[in-house]
N, C-alpha and C positions, 0 to 999 in steps of 0.2 A: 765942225769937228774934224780932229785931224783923222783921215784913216787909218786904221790900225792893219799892220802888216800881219799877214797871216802867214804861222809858221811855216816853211816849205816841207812836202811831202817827204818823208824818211824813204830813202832810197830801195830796190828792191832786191835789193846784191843780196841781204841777209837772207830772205827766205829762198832765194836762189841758190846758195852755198846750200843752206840748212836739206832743202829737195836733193838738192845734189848727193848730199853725206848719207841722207837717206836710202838711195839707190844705190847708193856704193856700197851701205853696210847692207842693202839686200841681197846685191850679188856677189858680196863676198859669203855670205850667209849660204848662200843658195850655191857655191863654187861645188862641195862634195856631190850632191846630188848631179848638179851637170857631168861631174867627172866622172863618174858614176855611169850614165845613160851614155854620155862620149864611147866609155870603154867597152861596154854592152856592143853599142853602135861596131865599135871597129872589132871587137872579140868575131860578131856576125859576119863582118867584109873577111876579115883574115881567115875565120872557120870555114869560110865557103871557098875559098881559093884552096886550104888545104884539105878541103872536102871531105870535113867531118864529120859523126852521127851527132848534131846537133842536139838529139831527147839523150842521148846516154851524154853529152859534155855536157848538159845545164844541170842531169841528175848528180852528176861527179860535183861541180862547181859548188849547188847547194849543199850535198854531205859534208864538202872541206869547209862552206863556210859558215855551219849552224854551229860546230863545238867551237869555233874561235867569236864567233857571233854571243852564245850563250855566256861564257867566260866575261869576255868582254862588254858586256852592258850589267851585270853586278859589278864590276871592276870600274864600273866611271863613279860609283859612292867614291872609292878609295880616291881616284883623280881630283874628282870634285872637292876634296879636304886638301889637294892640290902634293897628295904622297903619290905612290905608288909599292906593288907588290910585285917582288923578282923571284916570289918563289910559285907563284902559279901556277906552272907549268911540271915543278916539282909535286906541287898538292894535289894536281891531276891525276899524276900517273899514279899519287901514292892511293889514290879515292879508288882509282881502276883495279888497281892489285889486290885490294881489301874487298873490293866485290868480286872482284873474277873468282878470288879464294872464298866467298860465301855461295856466288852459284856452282861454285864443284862441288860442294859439300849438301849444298840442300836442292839443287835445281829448280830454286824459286828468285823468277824475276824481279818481283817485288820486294822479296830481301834483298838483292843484290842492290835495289837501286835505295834501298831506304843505308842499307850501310854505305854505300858512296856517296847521297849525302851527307850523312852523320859524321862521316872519317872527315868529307870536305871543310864542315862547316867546324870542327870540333881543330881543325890544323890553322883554319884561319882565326878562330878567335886566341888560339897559343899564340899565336904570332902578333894582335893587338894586346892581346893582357901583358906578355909577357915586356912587351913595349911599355906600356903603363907601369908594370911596378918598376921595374928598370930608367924610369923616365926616361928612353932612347925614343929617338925619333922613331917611325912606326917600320921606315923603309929600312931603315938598320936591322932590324930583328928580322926583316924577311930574309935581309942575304942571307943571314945566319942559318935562317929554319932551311933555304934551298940546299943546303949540305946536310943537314942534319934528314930534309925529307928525303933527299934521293940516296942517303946512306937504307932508312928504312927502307925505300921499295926494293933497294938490291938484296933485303934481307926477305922479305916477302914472296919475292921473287920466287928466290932462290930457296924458302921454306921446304918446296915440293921435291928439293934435289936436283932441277934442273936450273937452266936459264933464263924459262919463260915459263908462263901459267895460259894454260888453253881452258879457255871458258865453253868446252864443245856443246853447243844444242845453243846459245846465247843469241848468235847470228841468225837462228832463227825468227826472230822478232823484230828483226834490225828492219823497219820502216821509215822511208823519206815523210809520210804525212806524220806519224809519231813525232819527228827530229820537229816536222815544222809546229806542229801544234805547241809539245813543248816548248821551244821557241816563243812562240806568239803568247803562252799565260804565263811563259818568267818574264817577258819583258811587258803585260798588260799591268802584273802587280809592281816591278821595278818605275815602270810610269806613273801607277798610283800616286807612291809612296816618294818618288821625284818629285814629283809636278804639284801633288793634292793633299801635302801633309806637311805637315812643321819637320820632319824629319830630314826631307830635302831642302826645304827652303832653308834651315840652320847648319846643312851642310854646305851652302852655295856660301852662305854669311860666312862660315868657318873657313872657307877656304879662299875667299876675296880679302878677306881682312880679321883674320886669326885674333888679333888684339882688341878690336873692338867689339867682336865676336864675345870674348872672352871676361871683358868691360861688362857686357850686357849680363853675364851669368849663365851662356853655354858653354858647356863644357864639352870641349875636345875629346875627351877621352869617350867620353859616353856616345858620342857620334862615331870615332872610332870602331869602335866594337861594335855597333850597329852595320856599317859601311862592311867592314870585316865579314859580320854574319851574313849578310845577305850576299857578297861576292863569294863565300863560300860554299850558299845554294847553288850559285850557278855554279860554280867548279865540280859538283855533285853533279848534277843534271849530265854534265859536259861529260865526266868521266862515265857514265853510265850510258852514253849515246857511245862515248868512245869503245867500251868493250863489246856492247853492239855492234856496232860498224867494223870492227876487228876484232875477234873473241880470243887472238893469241898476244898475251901482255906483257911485254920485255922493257927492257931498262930505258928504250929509245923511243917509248913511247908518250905523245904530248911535247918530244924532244924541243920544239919549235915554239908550244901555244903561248910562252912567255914573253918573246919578242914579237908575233904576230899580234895579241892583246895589244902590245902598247903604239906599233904601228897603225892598226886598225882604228885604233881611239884618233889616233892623229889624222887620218884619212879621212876619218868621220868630220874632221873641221871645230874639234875639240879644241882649245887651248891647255898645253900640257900644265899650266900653273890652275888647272881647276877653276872653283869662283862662280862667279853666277853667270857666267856664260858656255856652263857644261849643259850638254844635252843626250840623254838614254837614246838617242836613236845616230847619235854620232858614230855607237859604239857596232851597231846594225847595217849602215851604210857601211861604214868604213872595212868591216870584214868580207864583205860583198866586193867591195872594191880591188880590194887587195888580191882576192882568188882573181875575178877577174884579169889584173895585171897581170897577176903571175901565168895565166891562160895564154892571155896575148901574147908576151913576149914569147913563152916556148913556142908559140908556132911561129912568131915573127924569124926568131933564131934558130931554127931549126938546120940543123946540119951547118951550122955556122961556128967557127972557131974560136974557143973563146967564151960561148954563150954565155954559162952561168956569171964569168963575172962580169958582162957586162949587163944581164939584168940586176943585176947586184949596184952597178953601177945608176942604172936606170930609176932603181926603187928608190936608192937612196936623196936622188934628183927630186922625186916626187914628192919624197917624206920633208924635206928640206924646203920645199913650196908650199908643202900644206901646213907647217910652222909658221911660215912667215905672212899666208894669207890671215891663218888664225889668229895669227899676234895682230894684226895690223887696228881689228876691230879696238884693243885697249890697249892702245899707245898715244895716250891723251894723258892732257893736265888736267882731266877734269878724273873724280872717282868713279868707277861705275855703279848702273841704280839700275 
């Protein structure tokens, strides 16, 4: 009998790439938390050269970074449908002004914070309905309502006859384990409802692939409003920590939480088109991160010429990396699963 040749071994290149691409999408995966514990690292070297009280800079740090932190992890639903919301920052201050005006009036805490959710969640879902019957994109209507909200807070405002609304006695209650507790049960249910529910998994589907999505018999609009409601919990919570943490409420206040939100999303290692690769704790790091930056750099620049724009310069460096490592995971010809 003649011998029968026996096929040659399939070469081991493949699962060498495949281990390879593995560890690449780990440590791109894993890039925010390094950058993260890096900036921690060097915040430490730099604090100590300019010889800071390290327990009052990490108490400051986590104040700035729980109401951009809270805001921002309801705000990755909206991401995740791969929109966003530009008037956040407007619906803050307008949540603030409408309780700071119910604790002058009854000096109860409790009210205060149930009408800054109420006003939050009651401005975000205008802003999804009114998207719906108008058939406009969802981010169209925000611009629209951040004129429309920050005309009302100027009228809120200014209700009292002055400039500003002092919420006196409010500051009293203003506690760092309060911010954090809060904290940690908006984003235990926001993880739930992510991670362990049809609600997040049809919002990852809705916003990786809209059409097919839509093919299957979800519907957009009804995620929408969902996403909406619940980023406008957190916009509640946020403005209620905010007149906390400062009891006097003027037009300039939350001035920032708009662009910090969508920075912070992006730090976290989010990719900004949403899709099944959004993650609730992107939005937790990545606010932590950003305080931190901005720590560093002020005392890196300290008495230096120039400083602000060249952190400005810096962050934008950083936001511009953290796009491009996030993009890198799907930029394939293959669909993601």
């Amino acid at each position: 009998m003649e011998n029968v040749e026996t096929a040659p071994e399939m070469p081991k290149k493949g699962m060498t790439a495949e281990k390879k691409h593995k560890i690449k999408q780990l440590l791109i995966n894993l890039t925010p938390v390094i950058g993260l514990v890096l900036l921690l690292v060097l915040y430490l070297i730099v604090g100590g050269i300019r010889g800071i009280n390290f327990a009052s800079g990490f108490e400051a740090i986590i104040n700035q970074s729980i109401v951009v932190a809270i805001v921002a992890t309801g705000a990755i639903f909206i991401f995740t449908l791969g929109s966003f919301d530009i008037s956040l920052g407007a619906s803050t201050l307008v949540s603030a002004c409408a309780g700071a005006l119910v604790y002058m009036s009854t000096q109860n805490l409790f009210l205060m914070f149930l009408v800054c959710v109420l006003t939050a969640v009651a401005c975000s879902l205008f802003s999804s309905v009114l998207g719906s019957v108008f058939n406009l994109p969802v981010f169209v209507t925000t611009v629209a309502m951040m004129s429309v909200l920050m005309a009302v807070a100027e009228l809120l405002i200014t209700s009292r006859g002055g400039n500003q609304l002092v919420a006196s006695g409010a500051g009293a209650a203003d506690s760092l384990w309060l911010k954090i507790l809060l904290l940690a049960i908006f984003a235990a249910i926001c993880i739930f409802v992510f991670s362990f529910m049809k609600t997040g998994r049809r919002q990852k589907f809705l916003g990786g692939n809209p059409v097919c999505a839509k093919l299957t018999g979800i519907s957009l609009k009804k995620y929408a409003i969902i996403a909406f409601a619940l980023t406008g919990l957190g916009v509640g919570i946020a403005a209620f920590l905010t007149v906390l943490r400062a009891p006097t409420v003027t037009s300039g206040t939350a001035g920032d939480v708009g662009m910090s939100i969508f920075i912070a999303i992006v730090f976290g290692g989010m990719p900004i088109s949403g899709g099944p690769r959004s993650r609730i704790y992107a939005a937790i790091i990545g606010s932590f991160t950003i305080t931190f930056l901005n720590q560093v750099l002020f005392f890196m620049l300290l008495g230096v010429a120039g400083a602000d724009g060249i952190s400005q310069i810096v962050r934008a460096i950083f936001f511009l990396a953290m796009v491009y490592l996030a993009s890198i995971n799907y930029r394939t010809k293959n669909l993601p699963r």
